[in-house]
Steps between C-alpha positions, in 0.01 A plus 500: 500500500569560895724251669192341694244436226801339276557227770192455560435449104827254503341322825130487285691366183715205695179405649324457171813328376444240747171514506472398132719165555362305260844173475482226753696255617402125609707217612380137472729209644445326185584546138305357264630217289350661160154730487275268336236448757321247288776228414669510915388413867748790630267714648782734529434583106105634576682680839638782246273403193128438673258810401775709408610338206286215383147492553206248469099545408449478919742586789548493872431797718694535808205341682492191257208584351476444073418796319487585128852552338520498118152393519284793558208237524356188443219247480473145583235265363253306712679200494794667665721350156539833307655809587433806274805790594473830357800632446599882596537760183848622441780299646801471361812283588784712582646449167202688342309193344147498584358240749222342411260111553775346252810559755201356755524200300853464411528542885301270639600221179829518603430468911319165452696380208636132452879673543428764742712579725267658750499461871234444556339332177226336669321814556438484148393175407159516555484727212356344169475800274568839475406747206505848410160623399672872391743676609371562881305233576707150590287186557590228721343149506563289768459096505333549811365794753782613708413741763912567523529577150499927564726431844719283251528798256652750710800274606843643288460230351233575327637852366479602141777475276520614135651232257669804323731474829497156631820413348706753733232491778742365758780798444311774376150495601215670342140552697194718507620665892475808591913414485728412237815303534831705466782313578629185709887523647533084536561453903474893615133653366218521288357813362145639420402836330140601486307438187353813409198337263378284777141467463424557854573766765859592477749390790614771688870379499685584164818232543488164712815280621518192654839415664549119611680443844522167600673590811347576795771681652522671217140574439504657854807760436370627165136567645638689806786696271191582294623327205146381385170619606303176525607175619159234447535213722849605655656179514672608918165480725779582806548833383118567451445687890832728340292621223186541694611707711702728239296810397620460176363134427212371497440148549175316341411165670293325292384150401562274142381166364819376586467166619867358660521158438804251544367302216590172440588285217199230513596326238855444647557177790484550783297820427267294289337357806261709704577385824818629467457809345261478822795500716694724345204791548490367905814585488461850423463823748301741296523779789905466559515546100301776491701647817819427375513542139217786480524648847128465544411582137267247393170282622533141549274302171403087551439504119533635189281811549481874627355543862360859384302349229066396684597153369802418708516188723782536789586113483858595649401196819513242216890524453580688833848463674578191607817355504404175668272428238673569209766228661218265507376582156867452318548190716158355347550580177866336540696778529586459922859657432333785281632562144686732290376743225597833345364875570537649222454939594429748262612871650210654669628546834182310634626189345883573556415570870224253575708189297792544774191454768326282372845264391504506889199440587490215257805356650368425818315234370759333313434646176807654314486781251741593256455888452571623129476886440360590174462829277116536388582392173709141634168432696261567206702269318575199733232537754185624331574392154715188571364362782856454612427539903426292777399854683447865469381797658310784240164732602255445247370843448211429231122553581329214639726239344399206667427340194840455409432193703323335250754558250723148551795602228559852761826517670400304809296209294191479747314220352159471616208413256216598776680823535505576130087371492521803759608717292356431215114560674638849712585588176135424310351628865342887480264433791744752758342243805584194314857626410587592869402176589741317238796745581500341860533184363762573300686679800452180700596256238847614409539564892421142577719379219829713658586584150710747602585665818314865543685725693349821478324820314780719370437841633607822279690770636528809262782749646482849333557866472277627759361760186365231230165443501251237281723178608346137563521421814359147402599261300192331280741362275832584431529825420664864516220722401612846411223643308372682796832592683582828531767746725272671736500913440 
């Protein structure tokens, strides 16, 4: 072969080498505590598990909207009670068993069980029956009509599980994904291999890992050494204006269902009184927390809801920045030399960052904060499972979630029986005119009631190879969705 056409055949071969990349690389600042995203609230677990692994009869698109998952189709009856899915032909769990309206009942038995351990459990109780007609058709019969109930489904909460597999679910799990599960190195990475009988269009990438760095120093050297490929919601928003203006990076601003809350413990004194908590949100400057902690990433919230969503109401002037009154408000409730109380932080750097603001901010007004630093899996135990807080700081990054207001046993212990009467008709409400109208009342209640502070929408940053294509740049729910990413050619 002459000289010239074999380099130009070596040049042609290590550009098809590279063009055929088909590994990736993803860091998350957060390792999940195990990968059962049906008994935890750690989001972090559907962050490497959500659509890749696990999958429900509906899921989110990027854009929020529900489409059909495991369920091809479905019917519901007039009276908006039953739900008739039709299951689609051929899918297999990645250990081979078939998956069928059974594992849709073992599933969804076990979600809204006496014992369950689920999340979010509530989701479930309005369901009074479900049955397995033949092998691909599941029926559901709820108590009452729910016109959440397919919204509800395609929360990872609501994934299907196998009971073949249940027992070792939280080491070794087993879905339907396009995705199997490969191997977890405790405190370094998790890996994913592509399942090659997926019943669906195959991934383009063969072999997935996710590498946890809580660090953001650290997270910023190993994306600009080239270390990983994709960083999703890179936890150092300083460094952002770096990356953007790297050719090799590209950085993907987009928006999540994150709502950043320093919740507090209503159910704890002085907390327990809402003139106080009242003063505590007066306190509070959303814009210098945003500034300082996220360097402009994020959009100031009043309440527990997403300003992108044609619902929102911006009720941020109802617990505005004012010192003077929040002095006036602790002195009234009988707190005129302010109190103490802890902050208990788990390790986003949003809460890390904004607790050392907000402990300031706090202090002007005479009340004192003890600041505890916690692991995720400390603050799942004390905080959101043992209630063992006076405050907190966490983004809530579930799908309109405003009814875990009406839940009064949740980690902050709102109790409100006119809010939970709220709930309960939004929930039996399909009338889209009538529902908009009871989601601003719900906005306004809980904003009027201070039950927590709101500080802001979390904004999601994605830094990554400037070649991969198919990423989320929004966050719908919690979620790294690879089945679309691919290198570019």
């Amino acid at each position: 072969m002459p000289r010239l056409a074999l380099v130009a055949a070596l040049l042609f071969a290590a550009h098809g080498a590279a063009a055929q990349q088909t590994d990736l690389t993803v860091a998350l600042q957060l390792e999940p505590p195990h990968l059962d995203p049906t008994s935890a609230a750690a989001g972090a677990i559907d962050s490497v598990l959500y659509s890749n692994v696990f999958e429900g009869l509906t899921k989110f698109t990027e854009t929020g909207a529900v489409v059909p998952g495991l369920a091809q189709s479905w019917e519901i009856s007039d009276d908006g009670k039953v739900y008739t899915f039709h299951l689609r032909e051929g899918v297999t769990f990645h250990d081979g068993t078939a998956f069928d309206a059974s594992d849709v009942v073992f599933s969804l038995d076990r979600a809204r069980a006496d014992d369950s351990q689920n999340a979010q459990k509530a989701l479930f109780d309005g369901i009074a029956e479900v049955t397995a007609a033949d092998p691909q058709t599941a029926t559901v019969t709820l108590a009452e009509p729910d016109g959440d109930f397919l919204f509800n489904l395609a929360w990872g909460d609501a994934v299907m599980v196998a009971p073949e597999t249940i027992d070792g679910i939280k080491q070794t799990p087993v879905g339907t994904g396009p995705f199997r599960f490969a191997r977890w190195v405790t405190g370094d990475r998790i890996e994913l291999a592509r399942h090659d009988g997926y019943w669906g269009d195959a991934p383009a990438l063969s072999d997935v890992t996710f590498r946890f760095i809580a660090d953001p120093t650290a997270a910023f050297a190993a994306m600009m050494a080239q270390d990983i490929d994709v960083f999703a919601s890179f936890p150092a928003p300083e460094n952002l204006p770096m990356f953007d203006s790297d050719p090799r990076f590209q950085v993907l601003h987009g928006t999540t269902e994150g709502e950043t809350i320093l919740a507090m413990n209503n159910a704890q004194p002085p907390l327990d009184d809402p003139n106080v908590r009242a003063a505590v949100a007066h306190a509070i400057d959303r814009q210098a927390i945003i500034d300082g902690a996220m360097f402009g990433q994020g959009t100031p919230i009043g309440t527990h809801f997403a300003p992108h969503n044609p619902d929102y109401v911006d009720l941020t002037d109802l617990s505005a920045h004012d010192p003077d009154a929040s002095r006036e408000l602790l002195a009234g409730a009988g707190y005129p030399e302010g109190f103490t109380t802890t902050l208990k932080l788990p390790p986003p750097s949003y809460a890390r960052r904004g607790g050392e603001i907000i402990a300031a901010q706090l202090r002007q007004v005479g009340i004192s904060t003890e600041i505890v630093n916690l692991e995720w899996a400390q603050w799942l135990e004390e905080v959101f499972r043992g209630k063992d807080f006076g405050m907190t700081i966490v983004s809530h990054t579930e799908p309109f979630d405003i009814g875990i207001y009406a839940r009064p046993d949740y980690y902050f212990q709102y109790r409100n029986a006119g809010f939970q009467d709220l709930m309960t008709t939004l929930t039996a409400t399909t009338d889209p005119a009538a529902r908009s109208d009871l989601i601003r009342q719900a906005q306004r209640m809980i904003a009027e009631d201070h039950v927590n502070a709101f500080l802001f929408q979390l904004g999601f940053a994605t830094v990554a190879d400037a070649r991969v294509r198919g990423l989320w740049t929004n966050q719908p729910t919690q979620a790294t969705n690879l089945t679309a990413v691919h290198w570019a050619q």
